[in-house]
C-alpha positions as CSV (number, residue, x, y, z in Angstrom):
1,X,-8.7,-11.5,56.9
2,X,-5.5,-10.8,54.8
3,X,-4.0,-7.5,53.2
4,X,-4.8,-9.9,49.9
5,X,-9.0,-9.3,51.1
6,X,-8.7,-6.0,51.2
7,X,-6.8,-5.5,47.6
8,X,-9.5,-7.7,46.5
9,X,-12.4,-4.9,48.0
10,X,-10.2,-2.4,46.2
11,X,-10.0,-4.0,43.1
12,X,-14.1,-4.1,43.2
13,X,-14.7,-0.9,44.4
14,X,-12.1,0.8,41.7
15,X,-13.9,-1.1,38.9
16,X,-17.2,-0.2,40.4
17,X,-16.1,3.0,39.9
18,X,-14.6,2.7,36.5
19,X,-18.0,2.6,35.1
20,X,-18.0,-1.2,34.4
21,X,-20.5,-2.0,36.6
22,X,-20.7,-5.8,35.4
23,X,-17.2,-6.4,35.6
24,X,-17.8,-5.5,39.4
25,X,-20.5,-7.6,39.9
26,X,-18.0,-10.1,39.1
27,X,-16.4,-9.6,42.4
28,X,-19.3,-10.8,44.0
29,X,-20.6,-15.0,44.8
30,X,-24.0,-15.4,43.2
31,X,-25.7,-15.9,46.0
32,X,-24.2,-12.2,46.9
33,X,-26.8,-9.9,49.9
34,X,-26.2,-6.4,50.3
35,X,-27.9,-5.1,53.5
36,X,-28.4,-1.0,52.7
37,X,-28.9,0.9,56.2
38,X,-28.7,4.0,55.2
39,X,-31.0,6.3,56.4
40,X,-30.5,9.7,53.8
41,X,-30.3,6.8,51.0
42,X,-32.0,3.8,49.7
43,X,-31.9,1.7,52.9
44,X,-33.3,-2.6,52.0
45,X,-31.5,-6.1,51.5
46,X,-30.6,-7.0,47.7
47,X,-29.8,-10.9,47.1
48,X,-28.1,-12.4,44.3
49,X,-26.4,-10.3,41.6
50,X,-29.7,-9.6,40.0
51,X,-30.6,-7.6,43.2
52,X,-26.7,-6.1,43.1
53,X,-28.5,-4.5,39.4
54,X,-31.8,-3.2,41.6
55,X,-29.9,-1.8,43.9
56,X,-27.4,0.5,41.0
57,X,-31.5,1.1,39.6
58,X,-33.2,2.1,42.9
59,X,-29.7,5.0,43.6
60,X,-30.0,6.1,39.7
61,X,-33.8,6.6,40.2
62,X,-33.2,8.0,43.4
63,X,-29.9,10.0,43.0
64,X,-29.6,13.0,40.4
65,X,-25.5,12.9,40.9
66,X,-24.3,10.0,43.4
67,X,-20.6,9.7,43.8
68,X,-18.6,7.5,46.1
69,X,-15.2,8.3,47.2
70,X,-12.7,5.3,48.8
71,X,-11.3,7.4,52.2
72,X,-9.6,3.7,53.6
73,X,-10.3,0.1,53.6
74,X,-9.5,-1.7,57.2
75,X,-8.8,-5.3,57.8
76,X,-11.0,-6.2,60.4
77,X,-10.8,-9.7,60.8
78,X,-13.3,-11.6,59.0
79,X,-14.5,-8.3,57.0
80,X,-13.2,-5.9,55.0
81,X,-14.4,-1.7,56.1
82,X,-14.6,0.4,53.9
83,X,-14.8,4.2,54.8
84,X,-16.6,6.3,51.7
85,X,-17.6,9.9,51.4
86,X,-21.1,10.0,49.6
87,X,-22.0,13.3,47.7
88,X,-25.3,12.8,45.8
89,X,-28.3,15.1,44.9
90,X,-31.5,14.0,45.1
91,X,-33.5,13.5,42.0
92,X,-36.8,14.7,43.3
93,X,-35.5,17.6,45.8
94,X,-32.0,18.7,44.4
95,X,-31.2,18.3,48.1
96,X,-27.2,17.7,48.1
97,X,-26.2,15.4,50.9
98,X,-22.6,14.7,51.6
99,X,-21.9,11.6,54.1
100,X,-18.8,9.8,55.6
101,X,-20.5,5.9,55.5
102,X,-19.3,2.7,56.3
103,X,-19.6,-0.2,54.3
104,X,-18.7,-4.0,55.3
105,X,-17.7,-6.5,52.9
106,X,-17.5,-10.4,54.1
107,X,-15.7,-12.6,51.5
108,X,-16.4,-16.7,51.3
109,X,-14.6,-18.7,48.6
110,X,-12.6,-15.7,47.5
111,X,-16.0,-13.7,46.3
112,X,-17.7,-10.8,48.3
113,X,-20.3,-12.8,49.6
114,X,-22.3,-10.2,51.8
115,X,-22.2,-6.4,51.8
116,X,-23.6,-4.1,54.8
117,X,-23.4,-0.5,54.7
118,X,-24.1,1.7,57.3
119,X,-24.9,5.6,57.8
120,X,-22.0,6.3,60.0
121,X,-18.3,5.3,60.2
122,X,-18.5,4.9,63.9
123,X,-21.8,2.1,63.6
124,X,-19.3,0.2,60.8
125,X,-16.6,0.2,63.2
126,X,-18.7,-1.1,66.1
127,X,-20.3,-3.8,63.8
128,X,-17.1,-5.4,63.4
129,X,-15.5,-4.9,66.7
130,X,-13.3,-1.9,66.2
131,X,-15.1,0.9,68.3
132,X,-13.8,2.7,70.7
């Protein structure tokens, strides 16, 4: 992958943040599948852009507060990692949790064509060959 991938994972994940969640969405190839592994959060695979909108639906339902803060974004060959902190409070608990995560981004055709997150930094890093 190039520096130019991971600007482009930025660019996503700062207008994700921005609020315009559409605009992200964007970002994405129709055919777009986000893999959620997760285990404190909504864990499941969403296809297509239509499942990109379930997915933002299943956190709000879940999630009272559920922020995402960008720590890095590594080139790792054919992916992009991202490292996020997740603070969130559950909706039917109040339970706060606060989680470093990884999430993988794969790019085809200059669109984010598949999306894997994971509960730990360390399995992100191992899924795309940069463990230790």
């Amino acid at each position: 992958m190039s520096q130019e991938n991971v600007e482009f994972v930025r660019r996503s994940f700062v207008t994700f943040q921005s609020g315009d969640i559409e605009g992200a969405f964007e970002f994405a190839a129709p055919d777009v599948e986000l893999v959620s592994r997760f285990g404190a959060i909504e864990s499941g695979t969403y296809k297509g852009i239509a499942g990109l909108r379930q997915n933002v639906a299943d956190i709000d339902r879940a999630w009272e507060r559920y922020d995402r803060e960008l720590e890095d974004l590594i080139d790792a060959g054919d992916a992009v990692l991202a490292i996020l902190r997740v603070n969130a409070v559950s909706r039917g608990t109040g339970i706060p949790l606060q989680q470093r995560v990884g999430f993988v981004y794969w790019l085809r055709d200059g669109r984010i064509a598949r999306m894997v997150s994971f509960p730990t930094v360390e399995e992100a890093l191992e899924a795309v060959g940069l463990s230790e």
